[in-house]
N, CA, C and O atoms as CSV, one atom per row, in Angstrom:
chain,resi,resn,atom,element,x,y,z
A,1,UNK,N,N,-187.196,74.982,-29.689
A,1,UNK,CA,C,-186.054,74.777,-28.820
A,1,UNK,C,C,-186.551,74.712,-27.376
A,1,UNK,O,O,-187.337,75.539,-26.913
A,2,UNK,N,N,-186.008,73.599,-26.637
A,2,UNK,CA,C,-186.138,73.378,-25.499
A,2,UNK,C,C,-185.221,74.329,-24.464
A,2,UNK,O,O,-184.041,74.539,-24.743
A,3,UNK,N,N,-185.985,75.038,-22.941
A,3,UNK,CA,C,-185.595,75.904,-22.614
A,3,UNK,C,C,-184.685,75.104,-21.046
A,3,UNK,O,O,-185.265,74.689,-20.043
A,4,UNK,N,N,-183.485,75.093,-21.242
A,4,UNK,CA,C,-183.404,74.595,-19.841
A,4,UNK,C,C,-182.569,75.201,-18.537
A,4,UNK,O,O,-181.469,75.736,-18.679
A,5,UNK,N,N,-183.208,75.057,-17.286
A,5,UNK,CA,C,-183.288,75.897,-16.347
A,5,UNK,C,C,-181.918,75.147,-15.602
A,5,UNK,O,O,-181.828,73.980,-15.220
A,6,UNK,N,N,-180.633,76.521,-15.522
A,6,UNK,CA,C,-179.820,76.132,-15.189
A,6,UNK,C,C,-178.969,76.470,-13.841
A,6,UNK,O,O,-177.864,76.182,-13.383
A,7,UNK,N,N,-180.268,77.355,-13.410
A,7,UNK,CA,C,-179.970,77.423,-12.121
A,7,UNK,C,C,-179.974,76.534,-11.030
A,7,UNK,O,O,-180.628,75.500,-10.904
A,8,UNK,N,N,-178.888,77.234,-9.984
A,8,UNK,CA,C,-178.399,76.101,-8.813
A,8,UNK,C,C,-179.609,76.094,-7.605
A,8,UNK,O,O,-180.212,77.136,-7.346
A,9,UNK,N,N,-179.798,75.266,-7.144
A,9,UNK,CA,C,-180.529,75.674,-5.753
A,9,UNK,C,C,-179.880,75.570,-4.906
A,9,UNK,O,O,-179.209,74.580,-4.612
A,10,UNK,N,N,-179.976,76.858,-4.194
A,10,UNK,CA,C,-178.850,77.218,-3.296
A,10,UNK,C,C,-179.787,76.702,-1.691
A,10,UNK,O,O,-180.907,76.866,-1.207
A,11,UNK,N,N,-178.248,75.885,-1.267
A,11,UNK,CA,C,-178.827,75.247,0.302
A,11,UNK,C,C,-177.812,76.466,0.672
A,11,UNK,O,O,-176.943,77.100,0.073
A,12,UNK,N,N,-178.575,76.454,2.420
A,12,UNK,CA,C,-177.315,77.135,3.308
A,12,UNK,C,C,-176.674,76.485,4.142
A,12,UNK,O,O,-177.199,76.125,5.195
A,13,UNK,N,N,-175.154,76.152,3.768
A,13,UNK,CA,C,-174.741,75.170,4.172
A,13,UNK,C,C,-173.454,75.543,5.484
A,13,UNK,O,O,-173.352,76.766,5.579
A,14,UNK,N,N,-172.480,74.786,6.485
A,14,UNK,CA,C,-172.286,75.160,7.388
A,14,UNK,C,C,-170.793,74.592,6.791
A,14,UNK,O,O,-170.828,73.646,6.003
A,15,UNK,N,N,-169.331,75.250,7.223
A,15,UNK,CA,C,-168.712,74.693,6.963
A,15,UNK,C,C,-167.559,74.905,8.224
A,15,UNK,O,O,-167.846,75.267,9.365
A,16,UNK,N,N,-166.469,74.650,7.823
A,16,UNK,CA,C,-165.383,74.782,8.743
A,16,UNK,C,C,-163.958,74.584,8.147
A,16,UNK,O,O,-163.803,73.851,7.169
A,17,UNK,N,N,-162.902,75.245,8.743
A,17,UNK,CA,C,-161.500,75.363,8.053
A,17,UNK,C,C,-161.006,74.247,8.565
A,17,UNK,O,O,-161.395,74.035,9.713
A,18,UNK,N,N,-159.942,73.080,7.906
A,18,UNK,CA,C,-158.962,72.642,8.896
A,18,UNK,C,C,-157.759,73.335,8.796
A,18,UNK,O,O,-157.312,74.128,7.968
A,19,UNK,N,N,-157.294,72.804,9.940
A,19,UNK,CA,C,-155.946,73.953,10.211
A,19,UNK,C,C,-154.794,72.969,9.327
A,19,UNK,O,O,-154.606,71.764,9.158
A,20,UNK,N,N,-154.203,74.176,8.914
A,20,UNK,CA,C,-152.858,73.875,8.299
A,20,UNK,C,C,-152.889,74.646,6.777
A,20,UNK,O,O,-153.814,75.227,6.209
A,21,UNK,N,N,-151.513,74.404,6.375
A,21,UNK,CA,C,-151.801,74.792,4.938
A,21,UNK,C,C,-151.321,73.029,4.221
A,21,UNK,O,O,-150.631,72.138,4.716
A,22,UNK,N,N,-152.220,73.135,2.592
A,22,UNK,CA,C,-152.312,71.844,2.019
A,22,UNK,C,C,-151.428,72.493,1.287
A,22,UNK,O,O,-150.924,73.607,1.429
A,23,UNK,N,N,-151.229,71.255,0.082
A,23,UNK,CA,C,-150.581,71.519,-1.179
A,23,UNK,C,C,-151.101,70.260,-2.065
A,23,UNK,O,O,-151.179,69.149,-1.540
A,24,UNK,N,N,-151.403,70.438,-3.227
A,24,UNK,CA,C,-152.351,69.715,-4.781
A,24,UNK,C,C,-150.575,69.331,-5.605
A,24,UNK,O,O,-149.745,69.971,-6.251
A,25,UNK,N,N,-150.683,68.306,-5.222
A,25,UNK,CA,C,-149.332,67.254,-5.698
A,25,UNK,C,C,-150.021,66.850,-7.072
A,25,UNK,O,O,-151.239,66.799,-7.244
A,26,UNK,N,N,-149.103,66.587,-7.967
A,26,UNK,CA,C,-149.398,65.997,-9.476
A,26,UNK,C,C,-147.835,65.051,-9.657
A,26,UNK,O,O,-146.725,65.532,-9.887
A,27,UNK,N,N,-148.151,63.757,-9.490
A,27,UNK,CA,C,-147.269,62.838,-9.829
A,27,UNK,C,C,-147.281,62.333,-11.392
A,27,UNK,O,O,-147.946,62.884,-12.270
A,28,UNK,N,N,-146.343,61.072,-11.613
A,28,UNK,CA,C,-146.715,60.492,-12.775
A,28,UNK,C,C,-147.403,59.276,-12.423
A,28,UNK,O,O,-147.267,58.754,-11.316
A,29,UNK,N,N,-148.239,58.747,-13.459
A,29,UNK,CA,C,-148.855,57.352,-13.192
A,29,UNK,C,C,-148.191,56.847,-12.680
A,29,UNK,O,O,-147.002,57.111,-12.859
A,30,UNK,N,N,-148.671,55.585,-11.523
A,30,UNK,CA,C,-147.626,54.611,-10.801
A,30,UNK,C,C,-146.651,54.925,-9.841
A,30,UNK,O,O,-145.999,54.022,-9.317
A,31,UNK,N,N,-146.448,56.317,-9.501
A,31,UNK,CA,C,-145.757,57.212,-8.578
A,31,UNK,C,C,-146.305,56.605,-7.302
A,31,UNK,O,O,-147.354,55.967,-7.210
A,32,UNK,N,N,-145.522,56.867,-6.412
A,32,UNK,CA,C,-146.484,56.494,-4.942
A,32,UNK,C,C,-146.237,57.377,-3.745
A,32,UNK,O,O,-145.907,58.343,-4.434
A,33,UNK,N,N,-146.158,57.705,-2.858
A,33,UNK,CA,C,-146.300,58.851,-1.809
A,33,UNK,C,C,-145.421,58.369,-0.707
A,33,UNK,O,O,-145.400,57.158,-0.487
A,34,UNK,N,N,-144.752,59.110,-0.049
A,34,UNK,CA,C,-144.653,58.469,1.077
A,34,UNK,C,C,-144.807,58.028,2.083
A,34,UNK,O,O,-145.234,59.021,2.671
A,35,UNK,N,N,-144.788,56.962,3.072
A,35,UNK,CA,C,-144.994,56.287,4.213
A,35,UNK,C,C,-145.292,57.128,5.536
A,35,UNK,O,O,-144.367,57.569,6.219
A,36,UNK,N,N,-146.343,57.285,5.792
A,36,UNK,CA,C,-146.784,57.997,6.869
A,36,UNK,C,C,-147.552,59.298,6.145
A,36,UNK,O,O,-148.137,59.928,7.027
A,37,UNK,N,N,-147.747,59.928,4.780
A,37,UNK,CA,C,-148.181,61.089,4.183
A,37,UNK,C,C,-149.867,61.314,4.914
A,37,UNK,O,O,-150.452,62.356,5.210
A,38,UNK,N,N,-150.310,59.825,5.039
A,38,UNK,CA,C,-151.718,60.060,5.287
A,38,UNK,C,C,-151.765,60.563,6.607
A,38,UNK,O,O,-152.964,60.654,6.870
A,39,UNK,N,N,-150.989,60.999,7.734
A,39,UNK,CA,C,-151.551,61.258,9.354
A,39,UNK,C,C,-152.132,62.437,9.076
A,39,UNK,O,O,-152.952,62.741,9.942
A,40,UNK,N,N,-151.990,63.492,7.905
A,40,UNK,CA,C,-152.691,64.958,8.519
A,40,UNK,C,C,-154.196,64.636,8.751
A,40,UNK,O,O,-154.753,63.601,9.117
A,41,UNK,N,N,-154.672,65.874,8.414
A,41,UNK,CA,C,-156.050,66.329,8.508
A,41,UNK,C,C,-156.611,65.891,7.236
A,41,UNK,O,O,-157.630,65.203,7.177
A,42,UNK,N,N,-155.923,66.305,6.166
A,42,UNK,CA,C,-156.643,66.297,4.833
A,42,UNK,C,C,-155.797,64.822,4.060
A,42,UNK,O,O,-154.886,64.491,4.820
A,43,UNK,N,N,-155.835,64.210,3.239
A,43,UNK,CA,C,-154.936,63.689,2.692
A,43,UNK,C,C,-156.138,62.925,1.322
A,43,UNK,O,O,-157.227,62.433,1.621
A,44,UNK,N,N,-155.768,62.976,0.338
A,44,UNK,CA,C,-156.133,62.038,-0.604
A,44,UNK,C,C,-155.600,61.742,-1.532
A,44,UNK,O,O,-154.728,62.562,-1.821
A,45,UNK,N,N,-155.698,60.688,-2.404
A,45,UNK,CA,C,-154.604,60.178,-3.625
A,45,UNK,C,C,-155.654,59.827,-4.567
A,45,UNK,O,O,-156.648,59.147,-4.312
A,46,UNK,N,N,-155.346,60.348,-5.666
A,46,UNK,CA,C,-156.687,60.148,-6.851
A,46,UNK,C,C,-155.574,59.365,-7.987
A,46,UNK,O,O,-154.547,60.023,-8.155
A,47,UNK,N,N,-155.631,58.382,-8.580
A,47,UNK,CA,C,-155.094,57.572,-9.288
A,47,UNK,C,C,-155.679,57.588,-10.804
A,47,UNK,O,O,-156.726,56.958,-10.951
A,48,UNK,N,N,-155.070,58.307,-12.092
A,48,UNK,CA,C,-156.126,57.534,-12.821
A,48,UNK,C,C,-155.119,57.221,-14.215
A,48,UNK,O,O,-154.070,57.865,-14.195
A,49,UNK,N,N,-155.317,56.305,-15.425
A,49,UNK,CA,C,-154.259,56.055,-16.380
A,49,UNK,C,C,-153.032,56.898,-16.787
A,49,UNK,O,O,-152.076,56.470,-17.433
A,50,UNK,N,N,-153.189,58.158,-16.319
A,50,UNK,CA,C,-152.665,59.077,-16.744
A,50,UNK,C,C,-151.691,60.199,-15.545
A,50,UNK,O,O,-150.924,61.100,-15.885
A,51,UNK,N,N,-151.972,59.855,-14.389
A,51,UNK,CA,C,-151.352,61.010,-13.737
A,51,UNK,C,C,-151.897,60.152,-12.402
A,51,UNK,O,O,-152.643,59.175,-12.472
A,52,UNK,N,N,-151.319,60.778,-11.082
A,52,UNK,CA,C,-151.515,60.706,-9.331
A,52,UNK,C,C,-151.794,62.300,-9.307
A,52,UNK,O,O,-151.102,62.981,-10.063
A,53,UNK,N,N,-152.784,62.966,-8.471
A,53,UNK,CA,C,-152.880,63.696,-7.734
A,53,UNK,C,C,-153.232,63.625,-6.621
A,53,UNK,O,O,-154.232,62.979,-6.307
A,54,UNK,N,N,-152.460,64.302,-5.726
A,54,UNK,CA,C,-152.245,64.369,-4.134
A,54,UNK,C,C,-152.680,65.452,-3.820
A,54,UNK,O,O,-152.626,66.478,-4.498
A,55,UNK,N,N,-153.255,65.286,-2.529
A,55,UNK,CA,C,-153.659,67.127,-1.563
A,55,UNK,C,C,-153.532,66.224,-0.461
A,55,UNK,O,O,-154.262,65.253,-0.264
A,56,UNK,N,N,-152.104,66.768,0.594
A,56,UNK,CA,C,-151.346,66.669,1.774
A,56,UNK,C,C,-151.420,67.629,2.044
A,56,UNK,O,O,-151.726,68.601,1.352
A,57,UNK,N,N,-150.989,67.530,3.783
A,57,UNK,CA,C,-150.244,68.894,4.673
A,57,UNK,C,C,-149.035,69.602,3.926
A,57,UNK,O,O,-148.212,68.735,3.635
A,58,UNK,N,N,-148.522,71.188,3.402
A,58,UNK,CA,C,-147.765,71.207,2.933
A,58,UNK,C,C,-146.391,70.525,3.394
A,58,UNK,O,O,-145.553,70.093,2.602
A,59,UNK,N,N,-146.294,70.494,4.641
A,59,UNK,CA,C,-144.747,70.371,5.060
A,59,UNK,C,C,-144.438,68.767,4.957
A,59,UNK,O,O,-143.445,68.276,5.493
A,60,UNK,N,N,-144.916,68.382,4.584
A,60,UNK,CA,C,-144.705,66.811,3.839
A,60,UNK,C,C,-144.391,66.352,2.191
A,60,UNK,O,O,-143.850,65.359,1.704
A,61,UNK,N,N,-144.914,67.396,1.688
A,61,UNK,CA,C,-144.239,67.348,0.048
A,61,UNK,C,C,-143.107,67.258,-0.004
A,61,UNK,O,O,-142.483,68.253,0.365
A,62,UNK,N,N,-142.325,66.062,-0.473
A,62,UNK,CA,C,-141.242,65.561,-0.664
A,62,UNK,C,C,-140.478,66.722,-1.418
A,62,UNK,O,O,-141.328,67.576,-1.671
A,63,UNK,N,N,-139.240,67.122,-1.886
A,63,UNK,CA,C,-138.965,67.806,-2.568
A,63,UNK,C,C,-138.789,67.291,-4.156
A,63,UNK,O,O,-138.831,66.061,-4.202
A,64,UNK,N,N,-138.646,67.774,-5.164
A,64,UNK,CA,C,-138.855,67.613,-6.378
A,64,UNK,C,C,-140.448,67.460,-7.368
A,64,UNK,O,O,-140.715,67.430,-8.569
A,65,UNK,N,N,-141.316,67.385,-5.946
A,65,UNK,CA,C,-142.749,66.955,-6.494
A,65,UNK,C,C,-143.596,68.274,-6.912
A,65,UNK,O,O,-143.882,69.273,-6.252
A,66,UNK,N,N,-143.836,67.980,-7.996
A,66,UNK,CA,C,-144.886,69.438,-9.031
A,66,UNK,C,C,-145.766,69.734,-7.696
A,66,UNK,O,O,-146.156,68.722,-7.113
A,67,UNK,N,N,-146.123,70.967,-7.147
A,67,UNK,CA,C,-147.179,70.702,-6.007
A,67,UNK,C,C,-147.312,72.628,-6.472
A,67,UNK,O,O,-146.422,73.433,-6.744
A,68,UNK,N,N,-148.781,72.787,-6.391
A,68,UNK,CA,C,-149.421,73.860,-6.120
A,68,UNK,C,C,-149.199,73.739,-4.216
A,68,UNK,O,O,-149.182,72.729,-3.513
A,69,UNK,N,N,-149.054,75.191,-3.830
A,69,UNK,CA,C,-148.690,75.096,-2.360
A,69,UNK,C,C,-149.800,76.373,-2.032
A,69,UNK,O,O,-150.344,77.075,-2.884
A,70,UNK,N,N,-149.977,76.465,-0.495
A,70,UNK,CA,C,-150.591,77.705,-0.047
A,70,UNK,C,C,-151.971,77.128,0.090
A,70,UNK,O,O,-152.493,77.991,0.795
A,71,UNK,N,N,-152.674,76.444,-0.077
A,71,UNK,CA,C,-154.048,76.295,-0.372
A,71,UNK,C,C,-154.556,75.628,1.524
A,71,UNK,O,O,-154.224,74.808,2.380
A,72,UNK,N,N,-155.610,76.788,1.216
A,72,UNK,CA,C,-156.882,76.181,3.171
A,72,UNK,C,C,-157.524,75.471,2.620
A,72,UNK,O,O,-157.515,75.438,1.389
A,73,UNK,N,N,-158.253,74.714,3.327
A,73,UNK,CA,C,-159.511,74.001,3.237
A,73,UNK,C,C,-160.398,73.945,4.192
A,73,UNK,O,O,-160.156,74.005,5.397
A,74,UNK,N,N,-161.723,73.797,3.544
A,74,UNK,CA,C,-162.645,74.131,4.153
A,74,UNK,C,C,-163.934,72.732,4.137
A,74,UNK,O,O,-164.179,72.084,3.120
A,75,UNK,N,N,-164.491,72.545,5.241
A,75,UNK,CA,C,-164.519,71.135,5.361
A,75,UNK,C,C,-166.274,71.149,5.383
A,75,UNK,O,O,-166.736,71.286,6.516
A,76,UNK,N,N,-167.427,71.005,4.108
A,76,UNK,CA,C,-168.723,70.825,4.587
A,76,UNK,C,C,-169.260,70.476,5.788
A,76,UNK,O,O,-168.872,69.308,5.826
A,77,UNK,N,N,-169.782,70.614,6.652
A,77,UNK,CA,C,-170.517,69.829,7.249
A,77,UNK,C,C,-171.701,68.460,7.144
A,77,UNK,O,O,-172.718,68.397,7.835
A,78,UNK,N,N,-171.333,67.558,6.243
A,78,UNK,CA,C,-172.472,66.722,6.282
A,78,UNK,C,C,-172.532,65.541,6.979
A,78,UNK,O,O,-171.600,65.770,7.749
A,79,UNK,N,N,-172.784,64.839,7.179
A,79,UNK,CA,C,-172.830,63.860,5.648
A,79,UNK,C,C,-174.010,64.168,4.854
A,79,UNK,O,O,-175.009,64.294,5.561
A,80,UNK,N,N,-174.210,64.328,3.623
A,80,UNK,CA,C,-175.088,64.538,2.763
A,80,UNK,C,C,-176.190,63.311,1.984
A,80,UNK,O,O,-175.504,62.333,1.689
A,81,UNK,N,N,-176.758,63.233,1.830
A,81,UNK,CA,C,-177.424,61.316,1.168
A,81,UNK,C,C,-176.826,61.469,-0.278
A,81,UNK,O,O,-176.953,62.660,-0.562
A,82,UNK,N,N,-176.292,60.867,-1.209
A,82,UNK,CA,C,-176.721,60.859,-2.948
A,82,UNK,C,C,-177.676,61.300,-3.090
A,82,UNK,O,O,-177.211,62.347,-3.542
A,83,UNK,N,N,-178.921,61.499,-3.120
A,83,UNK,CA,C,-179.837,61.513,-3.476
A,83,UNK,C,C,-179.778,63.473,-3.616
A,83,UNK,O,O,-180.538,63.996,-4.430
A,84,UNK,N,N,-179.249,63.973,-3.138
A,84,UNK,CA,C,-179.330,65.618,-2.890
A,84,UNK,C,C,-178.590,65.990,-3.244
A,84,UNK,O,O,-177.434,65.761,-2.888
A,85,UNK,N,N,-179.057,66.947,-4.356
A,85,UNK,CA,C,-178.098,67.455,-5.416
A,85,UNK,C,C,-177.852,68.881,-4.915
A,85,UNK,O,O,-178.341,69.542,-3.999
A,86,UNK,N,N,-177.000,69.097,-5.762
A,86,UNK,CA,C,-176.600,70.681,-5.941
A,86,UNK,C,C,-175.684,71.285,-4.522
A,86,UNK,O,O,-175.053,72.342,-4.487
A,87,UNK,N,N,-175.820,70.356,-3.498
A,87,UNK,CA,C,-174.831,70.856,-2.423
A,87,UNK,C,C,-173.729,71.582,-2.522
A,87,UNK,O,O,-173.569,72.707,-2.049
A,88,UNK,N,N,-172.561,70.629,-3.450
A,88,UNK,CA,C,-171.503,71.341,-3.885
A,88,UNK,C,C,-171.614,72.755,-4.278
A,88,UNK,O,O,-171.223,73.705,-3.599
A,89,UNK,N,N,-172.396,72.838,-5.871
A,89,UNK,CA,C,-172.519,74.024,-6.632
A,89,UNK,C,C,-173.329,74.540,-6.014
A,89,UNK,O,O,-174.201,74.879,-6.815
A,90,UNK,N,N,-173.658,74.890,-4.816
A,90,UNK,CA,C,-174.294,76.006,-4.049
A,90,UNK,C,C,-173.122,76.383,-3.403
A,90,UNK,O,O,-173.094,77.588,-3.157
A,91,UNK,N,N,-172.159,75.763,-3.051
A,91,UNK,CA,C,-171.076,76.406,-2.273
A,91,UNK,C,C,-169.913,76.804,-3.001
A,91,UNK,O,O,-169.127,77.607,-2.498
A,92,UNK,N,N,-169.672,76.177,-4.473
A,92,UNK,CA,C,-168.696,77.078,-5.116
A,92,UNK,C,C,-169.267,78.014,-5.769
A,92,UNK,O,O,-168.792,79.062,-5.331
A,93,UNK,N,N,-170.028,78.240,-6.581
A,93,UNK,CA,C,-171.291,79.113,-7.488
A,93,UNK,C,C,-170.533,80.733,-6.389
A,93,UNK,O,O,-169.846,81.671,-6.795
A,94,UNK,N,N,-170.977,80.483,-5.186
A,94,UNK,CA,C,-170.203,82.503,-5.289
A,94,UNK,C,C,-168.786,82.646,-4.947
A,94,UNK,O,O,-168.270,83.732,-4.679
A,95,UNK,N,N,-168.099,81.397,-4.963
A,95,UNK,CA,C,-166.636,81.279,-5.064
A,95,UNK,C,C,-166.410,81.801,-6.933
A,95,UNK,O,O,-165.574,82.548,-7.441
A,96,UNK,N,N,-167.114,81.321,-7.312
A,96,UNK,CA,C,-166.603,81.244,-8.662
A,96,UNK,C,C,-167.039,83.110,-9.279
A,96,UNK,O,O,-166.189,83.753,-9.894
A,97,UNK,N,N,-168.401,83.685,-8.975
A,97,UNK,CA,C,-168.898,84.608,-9.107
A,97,UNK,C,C,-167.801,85.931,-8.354
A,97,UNK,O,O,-167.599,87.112,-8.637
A,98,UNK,N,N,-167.427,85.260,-7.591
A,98,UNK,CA,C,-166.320,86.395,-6.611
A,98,UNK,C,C,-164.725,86.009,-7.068
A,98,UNK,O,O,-163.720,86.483,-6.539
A,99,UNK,N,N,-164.753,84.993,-8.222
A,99,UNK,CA,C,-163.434,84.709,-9.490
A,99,UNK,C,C,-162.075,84.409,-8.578
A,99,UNK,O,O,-160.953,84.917,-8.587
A,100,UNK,N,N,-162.906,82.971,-7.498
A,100,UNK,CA,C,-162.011,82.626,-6.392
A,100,UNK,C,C,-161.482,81.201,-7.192
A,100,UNK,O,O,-162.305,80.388,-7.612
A,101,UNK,N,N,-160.401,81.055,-7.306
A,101,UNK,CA,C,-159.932,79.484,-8.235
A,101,UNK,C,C,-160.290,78.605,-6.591
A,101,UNK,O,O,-160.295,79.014,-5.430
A,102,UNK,N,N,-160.565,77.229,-7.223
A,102,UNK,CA,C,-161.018,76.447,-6.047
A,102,UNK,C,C,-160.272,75.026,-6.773
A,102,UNK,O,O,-159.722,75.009,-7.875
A,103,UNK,N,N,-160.416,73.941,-5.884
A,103,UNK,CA,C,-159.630,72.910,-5.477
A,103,UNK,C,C,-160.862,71.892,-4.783
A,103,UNK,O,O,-161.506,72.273,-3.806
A,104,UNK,N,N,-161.100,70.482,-5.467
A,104,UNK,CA,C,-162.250,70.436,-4.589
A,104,UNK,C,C,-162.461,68.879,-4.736
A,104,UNK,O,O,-162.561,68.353,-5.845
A,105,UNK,N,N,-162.553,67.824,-2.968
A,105,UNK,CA,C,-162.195,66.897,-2.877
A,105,UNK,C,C,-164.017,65.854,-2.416
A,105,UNK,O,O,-164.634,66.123,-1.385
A,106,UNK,N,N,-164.321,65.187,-3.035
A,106,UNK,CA,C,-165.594,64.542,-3.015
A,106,UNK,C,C,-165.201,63.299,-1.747
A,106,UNK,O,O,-164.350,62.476,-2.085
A,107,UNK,N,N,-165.706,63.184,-0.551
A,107,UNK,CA,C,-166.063,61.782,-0.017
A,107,UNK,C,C,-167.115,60.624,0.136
A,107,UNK,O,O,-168.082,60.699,-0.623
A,108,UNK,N,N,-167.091,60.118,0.553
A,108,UNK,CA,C,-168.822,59.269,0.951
A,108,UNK,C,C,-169.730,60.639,1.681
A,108,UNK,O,O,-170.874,60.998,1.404
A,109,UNK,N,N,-168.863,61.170,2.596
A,109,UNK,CA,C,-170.047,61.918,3.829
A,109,UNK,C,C,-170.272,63.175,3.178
A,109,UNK,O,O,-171.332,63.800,3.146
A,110,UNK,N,N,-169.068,63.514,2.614
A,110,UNK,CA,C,-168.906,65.212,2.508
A,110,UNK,C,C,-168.113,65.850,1.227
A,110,UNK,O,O,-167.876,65.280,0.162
A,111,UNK,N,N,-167.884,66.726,1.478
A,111,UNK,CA,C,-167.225,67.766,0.298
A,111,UNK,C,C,-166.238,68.737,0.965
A,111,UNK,O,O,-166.617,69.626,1.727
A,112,UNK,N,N,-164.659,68.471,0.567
A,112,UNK,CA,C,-164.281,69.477,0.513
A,112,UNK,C,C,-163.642,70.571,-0.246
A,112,UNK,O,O,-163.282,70.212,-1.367
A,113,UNK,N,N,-163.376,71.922,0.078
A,113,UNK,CA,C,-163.013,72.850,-1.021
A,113,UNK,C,C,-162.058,73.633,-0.312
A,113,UNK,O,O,-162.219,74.284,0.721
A,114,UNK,N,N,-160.914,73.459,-1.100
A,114,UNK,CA,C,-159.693,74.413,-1.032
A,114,UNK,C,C,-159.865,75.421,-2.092
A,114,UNK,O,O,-160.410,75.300,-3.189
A,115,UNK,N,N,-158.970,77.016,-1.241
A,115,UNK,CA,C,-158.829,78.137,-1.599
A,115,UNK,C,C,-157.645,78.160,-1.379
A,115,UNK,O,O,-157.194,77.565,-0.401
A,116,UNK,N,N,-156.405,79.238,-2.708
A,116,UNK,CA,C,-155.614,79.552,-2.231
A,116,UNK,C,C,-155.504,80.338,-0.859
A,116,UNK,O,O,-156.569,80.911,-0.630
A,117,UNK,N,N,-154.509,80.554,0.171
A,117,UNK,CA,C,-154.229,80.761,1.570
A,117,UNK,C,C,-154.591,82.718,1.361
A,117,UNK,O,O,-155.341,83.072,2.270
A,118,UNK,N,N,-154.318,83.575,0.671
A,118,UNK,CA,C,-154.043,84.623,0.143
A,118,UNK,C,C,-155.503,84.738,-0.778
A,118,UNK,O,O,-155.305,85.481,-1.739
A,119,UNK,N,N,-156.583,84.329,-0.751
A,119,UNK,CA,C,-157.779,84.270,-1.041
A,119,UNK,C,C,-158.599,84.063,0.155
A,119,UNK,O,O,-159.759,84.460,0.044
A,120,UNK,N,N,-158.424,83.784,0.743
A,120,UNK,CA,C,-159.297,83.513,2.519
A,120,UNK,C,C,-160.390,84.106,2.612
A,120,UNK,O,O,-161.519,83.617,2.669
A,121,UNK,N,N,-159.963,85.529,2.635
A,121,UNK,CA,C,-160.848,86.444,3.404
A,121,UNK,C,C,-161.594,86.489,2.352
A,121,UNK,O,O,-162.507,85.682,2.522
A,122,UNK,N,N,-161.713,87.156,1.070
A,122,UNK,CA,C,-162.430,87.354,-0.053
A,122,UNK,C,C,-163.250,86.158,-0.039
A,122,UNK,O,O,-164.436,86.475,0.048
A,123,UNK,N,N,-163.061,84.831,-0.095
A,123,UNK,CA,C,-163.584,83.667,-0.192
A,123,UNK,C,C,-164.465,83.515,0.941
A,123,UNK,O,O,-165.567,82.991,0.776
A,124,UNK,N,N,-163.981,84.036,2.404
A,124,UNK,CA,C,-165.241,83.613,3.135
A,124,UNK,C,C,-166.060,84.795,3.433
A,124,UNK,O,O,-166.796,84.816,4.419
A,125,UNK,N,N,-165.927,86.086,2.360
A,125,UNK,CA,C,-167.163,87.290,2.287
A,125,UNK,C,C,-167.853,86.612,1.497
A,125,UNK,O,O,-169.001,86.575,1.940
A,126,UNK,N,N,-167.765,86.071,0.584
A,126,UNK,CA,C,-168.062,85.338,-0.936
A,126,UNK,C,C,-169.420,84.141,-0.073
A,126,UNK,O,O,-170.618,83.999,-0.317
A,127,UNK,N,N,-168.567,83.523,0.894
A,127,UNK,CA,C,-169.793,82.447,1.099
A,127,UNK,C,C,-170.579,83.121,2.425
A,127,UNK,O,O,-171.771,82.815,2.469
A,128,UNK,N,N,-170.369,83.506,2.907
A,128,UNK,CA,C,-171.020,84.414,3.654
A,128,UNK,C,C,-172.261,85.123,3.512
A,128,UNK,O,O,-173.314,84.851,4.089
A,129,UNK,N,N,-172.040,86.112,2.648
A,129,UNK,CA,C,-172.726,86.759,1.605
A,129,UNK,C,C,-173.759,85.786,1.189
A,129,UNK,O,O,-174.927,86.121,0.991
A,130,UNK,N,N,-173.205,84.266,1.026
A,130,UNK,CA,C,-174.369,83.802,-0.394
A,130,UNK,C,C,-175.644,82.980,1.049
A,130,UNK,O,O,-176.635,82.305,0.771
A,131,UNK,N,N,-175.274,83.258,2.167
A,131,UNK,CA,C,-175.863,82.467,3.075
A,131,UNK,C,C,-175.159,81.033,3.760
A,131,UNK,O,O,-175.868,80.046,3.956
A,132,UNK,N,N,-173.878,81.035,4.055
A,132,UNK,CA,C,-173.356,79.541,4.389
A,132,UNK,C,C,-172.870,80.516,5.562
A,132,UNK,O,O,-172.701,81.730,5.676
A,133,UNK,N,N,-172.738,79.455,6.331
A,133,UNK,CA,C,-172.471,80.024,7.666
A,133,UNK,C,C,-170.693,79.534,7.947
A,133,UNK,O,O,-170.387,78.590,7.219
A,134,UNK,N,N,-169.622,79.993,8.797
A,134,UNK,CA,C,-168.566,79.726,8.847
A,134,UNK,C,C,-168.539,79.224,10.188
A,134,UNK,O,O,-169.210,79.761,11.069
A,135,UNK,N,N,-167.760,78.165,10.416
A,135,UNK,CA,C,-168.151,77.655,12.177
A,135,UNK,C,C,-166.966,77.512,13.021
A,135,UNK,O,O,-166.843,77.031,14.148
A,136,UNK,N,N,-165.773,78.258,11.890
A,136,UNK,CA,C,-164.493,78.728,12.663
A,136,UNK,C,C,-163.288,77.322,11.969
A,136,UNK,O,O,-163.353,76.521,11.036
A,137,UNK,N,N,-162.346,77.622,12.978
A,137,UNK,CA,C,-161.283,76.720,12.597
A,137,UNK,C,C,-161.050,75.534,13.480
A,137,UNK,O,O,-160.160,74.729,13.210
């Protein structure tokens, strides 16, 4: 049996909060958002055969829409190349070890990761602790 090594290599990485609180929208396929949703800070729309999920500013969730609410985010610092792995799972790895639920949005440059709002502090002893530095709000 082949032995394989499944540890992360941990970078120390720099991050930052944006301000506001989000909310993780779950539409039905073909659903669409409304007109102007994209001005916040955070905004993305993930489309796939089966479902829309949204992460907006909360105070823009239309009413009636399934939405997890309360959630910060916290914004990598990169841009990172493809080529360099493990960025992410160095920065959730003691989110997950400190049994923080996370939320977590991939771009070209960067990575970001939402925490519920009421998890904060625990979450940024958690990365703290593992060596990532916090660079405020």
């Amino acid at each position: 049996m082949i032995g394989i090594d499944c540890r992360v290599k941990m970078h120390q990485l720099k991050f930052r909060r944006l301000q506001g609180r989000f909310a993780v929208c779950r539409l039905h396929a073909g659903d669409t958002f409304p007109d102007g949703a994209a001005a916040g800070p955070l905004f993305s729309f993930t489309r796939t055969a089966h479902e829309v999920s949204v992460v907006c500013p909360e105070a823009i969730v239309p009413d009636g829409v399934r939405a997890e609410l309360a959630w910060v985010a916290f914004k990598l610092q990169g841009p990172f190349p493809f080529s360099q792995t493990g960025i992410l799972a160095s920065f959730i790895e003691p989110l997950a070890e400190a049994e923080i639920p996370i939320f977590t949005i991939s771009t070209f440059d960067t990575d970001y990761v939402l925490v519920k709002e009421g998890l904060l502090k625990p979450a940024l002893d958690a990365l703290r602790a593992a060596g990532h530095q916090f660079l405020g709000d």
